[in-house]
BALO-127851 format. One line per 4 residues: number of its first residue (from 0); for each residue x, y negated, z negated of C-alpha. Coordinates in pm, 1 decimal. Layout:
<pts>
NUM> X,Y,Z ~ ... $
</pts>
This chain:
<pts>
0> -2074.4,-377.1,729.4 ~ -1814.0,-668.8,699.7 ~ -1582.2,-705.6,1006.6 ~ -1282.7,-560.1,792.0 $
4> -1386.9,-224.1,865.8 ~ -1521.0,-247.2,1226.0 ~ -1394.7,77.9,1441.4 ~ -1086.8,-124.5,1604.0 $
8> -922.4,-302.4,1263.8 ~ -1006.0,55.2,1082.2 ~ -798.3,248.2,1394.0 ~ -532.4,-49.7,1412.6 $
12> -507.1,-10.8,1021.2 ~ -429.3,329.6,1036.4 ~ -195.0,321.2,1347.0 ~ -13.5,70.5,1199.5 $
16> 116.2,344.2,909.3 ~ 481.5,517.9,995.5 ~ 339.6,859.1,1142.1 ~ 565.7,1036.9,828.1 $
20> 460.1,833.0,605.0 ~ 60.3,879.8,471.5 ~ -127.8,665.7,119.3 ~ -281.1,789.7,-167.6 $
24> -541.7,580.8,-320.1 ~ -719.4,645.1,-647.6 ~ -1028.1,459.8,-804.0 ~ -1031.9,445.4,-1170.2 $
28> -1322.9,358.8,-1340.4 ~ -1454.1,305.5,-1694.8 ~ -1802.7,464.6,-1726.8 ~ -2083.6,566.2,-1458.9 $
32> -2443.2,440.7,-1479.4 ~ -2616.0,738.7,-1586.1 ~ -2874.7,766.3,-1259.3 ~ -2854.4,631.3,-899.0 $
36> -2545.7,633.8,-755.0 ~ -2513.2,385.1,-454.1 ~ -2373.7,483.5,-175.3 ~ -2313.7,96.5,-90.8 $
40> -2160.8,-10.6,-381.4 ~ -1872.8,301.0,-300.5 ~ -1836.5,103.6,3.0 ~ -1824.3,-191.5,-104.4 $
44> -1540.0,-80.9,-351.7 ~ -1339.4,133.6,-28.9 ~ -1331.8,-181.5,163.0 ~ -1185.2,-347.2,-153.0 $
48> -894.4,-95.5,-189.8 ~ -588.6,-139.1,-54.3 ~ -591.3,-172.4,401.5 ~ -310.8,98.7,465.8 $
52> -473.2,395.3,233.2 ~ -557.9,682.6,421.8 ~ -747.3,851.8,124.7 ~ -954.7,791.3,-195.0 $
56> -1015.7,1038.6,-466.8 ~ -1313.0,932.6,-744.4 ~ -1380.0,991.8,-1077.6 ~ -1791.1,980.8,-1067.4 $
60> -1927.0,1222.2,-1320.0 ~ -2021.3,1119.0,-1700.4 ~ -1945.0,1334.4,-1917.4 ~ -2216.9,1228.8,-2160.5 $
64> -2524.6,1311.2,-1893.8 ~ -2713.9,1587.4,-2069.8 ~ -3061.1,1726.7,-1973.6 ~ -3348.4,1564.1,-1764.7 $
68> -3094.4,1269.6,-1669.9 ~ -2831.6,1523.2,-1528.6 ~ -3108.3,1682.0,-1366.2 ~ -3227.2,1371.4,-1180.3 $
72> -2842.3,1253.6,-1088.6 ~ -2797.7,1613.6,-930.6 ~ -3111.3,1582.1,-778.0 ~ -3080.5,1242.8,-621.7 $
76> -2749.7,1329.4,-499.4 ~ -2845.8,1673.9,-299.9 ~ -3170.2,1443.0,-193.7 ~ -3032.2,1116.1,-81.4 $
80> -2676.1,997.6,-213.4 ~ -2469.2,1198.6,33.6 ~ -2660.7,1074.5,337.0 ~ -2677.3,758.5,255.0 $
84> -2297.2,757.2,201.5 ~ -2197.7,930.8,543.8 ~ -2422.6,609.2,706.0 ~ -2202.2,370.6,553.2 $
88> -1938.7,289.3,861.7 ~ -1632.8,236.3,611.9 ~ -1629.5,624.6,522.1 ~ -1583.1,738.7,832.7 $
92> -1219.1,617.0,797.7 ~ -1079.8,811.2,560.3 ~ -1065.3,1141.9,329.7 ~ -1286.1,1059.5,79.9 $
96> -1264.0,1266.7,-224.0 ~ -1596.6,1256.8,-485.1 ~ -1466.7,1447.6,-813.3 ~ -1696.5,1516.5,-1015.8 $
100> -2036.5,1574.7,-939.0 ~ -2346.6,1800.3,-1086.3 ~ -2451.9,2057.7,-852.9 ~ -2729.0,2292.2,-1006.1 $
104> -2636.3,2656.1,-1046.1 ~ -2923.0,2847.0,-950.2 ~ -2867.1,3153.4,-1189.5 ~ -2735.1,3052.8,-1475.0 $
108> -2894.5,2943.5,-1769.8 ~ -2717.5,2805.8,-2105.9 ~ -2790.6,3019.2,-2464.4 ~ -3040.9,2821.2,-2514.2 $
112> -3228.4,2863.7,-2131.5 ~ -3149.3,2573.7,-1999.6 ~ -3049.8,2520.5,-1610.1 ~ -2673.7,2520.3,-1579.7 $
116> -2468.3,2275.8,-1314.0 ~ -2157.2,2315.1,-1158.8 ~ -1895.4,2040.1,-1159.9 ~ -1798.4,1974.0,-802.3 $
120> -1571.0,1800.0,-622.5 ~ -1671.5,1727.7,-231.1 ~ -1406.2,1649.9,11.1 ~ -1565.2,1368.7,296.5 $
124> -1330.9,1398.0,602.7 ~ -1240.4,1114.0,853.8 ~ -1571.1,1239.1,1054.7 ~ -1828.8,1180.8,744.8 $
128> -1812.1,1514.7,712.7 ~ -1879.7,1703.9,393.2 ~ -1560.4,1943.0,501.4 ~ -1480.7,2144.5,144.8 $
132> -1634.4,2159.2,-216.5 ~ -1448.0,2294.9,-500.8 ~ -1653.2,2410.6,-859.8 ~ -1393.0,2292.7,-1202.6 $
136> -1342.2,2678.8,-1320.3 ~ -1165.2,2603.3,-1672.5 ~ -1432.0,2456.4,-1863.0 ~ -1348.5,2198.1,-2184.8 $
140> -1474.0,2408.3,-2461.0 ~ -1262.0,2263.1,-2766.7 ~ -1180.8,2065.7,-3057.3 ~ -960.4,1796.8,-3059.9 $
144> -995.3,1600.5,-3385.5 ~ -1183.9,1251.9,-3224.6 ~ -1463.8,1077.1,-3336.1 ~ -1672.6,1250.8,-3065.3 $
148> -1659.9,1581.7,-3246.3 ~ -1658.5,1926.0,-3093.0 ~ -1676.1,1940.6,-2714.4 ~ -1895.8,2220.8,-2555.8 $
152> -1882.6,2166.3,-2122.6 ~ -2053.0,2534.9,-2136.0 ~ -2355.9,2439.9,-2263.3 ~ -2408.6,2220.8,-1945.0 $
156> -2160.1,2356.9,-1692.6 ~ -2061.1,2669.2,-1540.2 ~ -1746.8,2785.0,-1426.1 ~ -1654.2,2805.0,-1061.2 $
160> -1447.8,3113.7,-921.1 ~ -1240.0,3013.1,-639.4 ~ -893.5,2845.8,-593.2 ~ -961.2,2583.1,-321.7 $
164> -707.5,2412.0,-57.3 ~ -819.7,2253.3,218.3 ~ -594.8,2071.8,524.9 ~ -722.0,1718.2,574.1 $
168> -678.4,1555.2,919.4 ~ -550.1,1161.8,983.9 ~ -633.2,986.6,1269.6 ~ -246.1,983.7,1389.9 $
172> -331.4,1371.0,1414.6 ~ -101.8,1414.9,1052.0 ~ -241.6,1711.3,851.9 ~ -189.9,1812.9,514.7 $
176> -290.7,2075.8,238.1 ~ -461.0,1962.3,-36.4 ~ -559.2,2162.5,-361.3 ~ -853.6,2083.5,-540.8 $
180> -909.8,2062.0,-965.1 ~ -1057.1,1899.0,-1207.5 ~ -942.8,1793.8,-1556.3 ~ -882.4,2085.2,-1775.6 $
184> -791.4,2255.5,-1506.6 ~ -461.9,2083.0,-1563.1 ~ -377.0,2261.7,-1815.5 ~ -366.1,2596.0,-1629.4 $
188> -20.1,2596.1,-1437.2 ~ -89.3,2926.6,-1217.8 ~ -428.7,2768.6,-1062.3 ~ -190.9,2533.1,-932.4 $
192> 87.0,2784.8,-811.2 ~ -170.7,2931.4,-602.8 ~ -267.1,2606.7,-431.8 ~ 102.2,2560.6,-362.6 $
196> 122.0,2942.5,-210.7 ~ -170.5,2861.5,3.2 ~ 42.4,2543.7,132.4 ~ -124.0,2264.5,-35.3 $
200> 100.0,1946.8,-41.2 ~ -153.5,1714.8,-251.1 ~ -275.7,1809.0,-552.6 ~ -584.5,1626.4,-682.4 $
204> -676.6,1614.5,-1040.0 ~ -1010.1,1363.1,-1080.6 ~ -1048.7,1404.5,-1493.6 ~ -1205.1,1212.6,-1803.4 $
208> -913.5,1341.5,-2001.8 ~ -970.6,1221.5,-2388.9 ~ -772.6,929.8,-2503.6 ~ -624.9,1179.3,-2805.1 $
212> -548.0,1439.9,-2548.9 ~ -456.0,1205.2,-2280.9 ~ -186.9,973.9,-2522.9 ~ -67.3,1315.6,-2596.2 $
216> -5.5,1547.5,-2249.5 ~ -149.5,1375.7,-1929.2 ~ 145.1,1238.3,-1784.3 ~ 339.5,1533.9,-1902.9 $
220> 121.5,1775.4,-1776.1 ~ 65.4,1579.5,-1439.7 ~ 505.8,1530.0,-1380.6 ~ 504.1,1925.8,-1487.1 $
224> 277.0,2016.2,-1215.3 ~ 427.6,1816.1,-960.3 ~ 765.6,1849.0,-1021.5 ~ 712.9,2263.9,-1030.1 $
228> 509.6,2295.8,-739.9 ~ 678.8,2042.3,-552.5 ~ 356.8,1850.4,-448.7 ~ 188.0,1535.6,-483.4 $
232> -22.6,1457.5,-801.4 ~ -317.2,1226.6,-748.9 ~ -479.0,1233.6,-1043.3 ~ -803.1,978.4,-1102.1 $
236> -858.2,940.8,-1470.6 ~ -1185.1,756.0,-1660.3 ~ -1071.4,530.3,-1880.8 ~ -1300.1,357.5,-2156.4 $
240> -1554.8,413.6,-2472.6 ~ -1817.3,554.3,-2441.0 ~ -2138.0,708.4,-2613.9 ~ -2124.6,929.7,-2905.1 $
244> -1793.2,818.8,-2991.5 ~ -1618.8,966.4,-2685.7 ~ -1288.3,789.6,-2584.7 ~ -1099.0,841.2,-2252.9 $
248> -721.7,760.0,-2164.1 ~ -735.1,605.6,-1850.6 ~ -392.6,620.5,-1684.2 ~ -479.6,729.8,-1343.0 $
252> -138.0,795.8,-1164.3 ~ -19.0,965.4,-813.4 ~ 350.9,1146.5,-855.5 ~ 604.5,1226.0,-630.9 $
256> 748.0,1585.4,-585.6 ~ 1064.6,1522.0,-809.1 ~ 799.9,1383.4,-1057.9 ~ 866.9,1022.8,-1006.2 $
260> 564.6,805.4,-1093.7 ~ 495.4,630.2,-756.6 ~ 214.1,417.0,-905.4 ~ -16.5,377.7,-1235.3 $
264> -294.6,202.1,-1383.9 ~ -358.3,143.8,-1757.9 ~ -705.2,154.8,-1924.7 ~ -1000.5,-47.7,-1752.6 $
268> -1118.1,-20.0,-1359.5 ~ -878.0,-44.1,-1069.1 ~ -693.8,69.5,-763.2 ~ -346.1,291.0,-763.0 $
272> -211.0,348.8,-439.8 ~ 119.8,522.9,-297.6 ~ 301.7,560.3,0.6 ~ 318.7,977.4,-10.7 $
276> 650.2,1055.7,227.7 ~ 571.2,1442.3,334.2 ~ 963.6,1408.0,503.0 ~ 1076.4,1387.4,126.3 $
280> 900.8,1648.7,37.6 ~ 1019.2,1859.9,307.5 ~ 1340.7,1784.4,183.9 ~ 1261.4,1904.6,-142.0 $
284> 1149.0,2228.3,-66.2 ~ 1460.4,2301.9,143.2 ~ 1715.3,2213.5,-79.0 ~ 1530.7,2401.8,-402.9 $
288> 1312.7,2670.0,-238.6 ~ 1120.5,2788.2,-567.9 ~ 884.2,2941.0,-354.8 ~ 1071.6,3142.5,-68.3 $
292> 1020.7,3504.6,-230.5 $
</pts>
């Protein structure tokens, strides 16, 4: 790998942070090639990011994969793609978080008896490990007036059934809660109440929110959750056209606890990346406890 992310200038980059203060980083991207993921190209694209991030959350799923191509993705990612990713010497530096990805259910077939996947996000900790997963459980079963037509996630997906927060680890030895969802989970406020009972202080929301729906009630919905759980939003958002008339918002943001927008990106690819001040949100929480009973 390229000397910018040798052991001693990834250690001296993350030294060099104020031991209160951690950074977000989101990647948001337009549209995924529908098979192979590289592992390399991922790190090519970390080492492009920002040097004083301490995490990435991805937006890798397309919605559009249907049938024997979703089947080959999921397979080549159980098979090879997550190996091949903890070789690369670049993740091994920071919290890596891969939102969403097909995971085959093993029990659950659609009405018409065909396999069913889950949509999983995978948390990658500072070690390479694969430390959490968490399984989207609101799934995007609607209408929303676009060209694309009716949207059916059930036919391909199946709901997960656990609330998931997980405590991530920086090198300095900072920790912090994070809560996992995934797009329209957002729209289900108590999910997210529970992640902030179980302690999270990051809340990640990877999505491919609709450009009708997103123009509409992403940031909204993003400030709401923040600013009433008194967390972090990191939310990565796909942002392009794409087949069958499908159109997504883009957008991708991280908020503050009072629901200031720390950083955003338009439509298009790109890098948003915060400074996320855990002493402010301390703060916060003392001086409006909303969740002291």
């Amino acid at each position: 790998m390229p000397s910018q992310f040798s052991n001693k200038s990834a250690k001296e980059k993350l030294h060099s942070v104020n031991e209160v203060i951690e950074s977000g980083s989101i990647r948001q991207i337009e549209r995924v090639v529908n098979k192979g993921l590289n592992a390399s190209d991922i790190a090519h694209l970390i080492e492009s990011s920002p040097p004083r991030e301490r995490a990435l959350i991805w937006r890798l799923l397309n919605d559009d994969l249907k049938g024997e191509v979703l089947q080959d993705l999921s397979e080549d990612i159980q098979a090879h793609f997550l190996s091949k990713l903890n070789a690369q010497e670049v993740v091994n530096f920071i919290n890596l978080v891969l939102g969403s990805l097909p995971f085959p259910a093993s029990l659950s077939l659609s009405s018409q008896g065909k396999q069913r996947y889950f949509s999983r996000s995978l948390l990658i900790n500072i070690s390479g490990e694969v430390q959490a997963y968490y399984d989207k459980q609101h799934l995007f079963d609607v209408e929303v007036g676009d060209e694309h037509g009716e949207y059916r996630e059930s036919d391909t997906f199946c709901p997960g059934e656990r609330t998931v927060v997980e405590t991530i680890s920086f090198e300095d030895g900072t920790q912090a809660g994070i809560g996992f969802s995934i797009c329209y989970d957002l729209r289900f406020p108590e999910m997210y109440q529970d992640m902030r009972r179980a302690r999270a202080k990051i809340l990640l929301v990877p999505s491919a929110f609709t450009e009708k729906t997103g123009q509409a009630h992403w940031e909204l919905l993003l400030r709401a959750r923040a600013i009433e759980n008194q967390c972090f939003v990191i939310a990565a958002n796909q942002g392009g056209e794409h087949s069958r008339g499908r159109k997504t918002w883009g957008q991708s943001m991280i908020i503050d606890p009072w629901g200031n927008i720390l950083n955003q990106l338009g439509k298009g690819a790109g890098i948003c990346s915060a400074n996320l001040d855990f002493k402010g949100l301390n703060k916060i929480r003392a001086a409006m406890p909303l969740f002291s009973s």
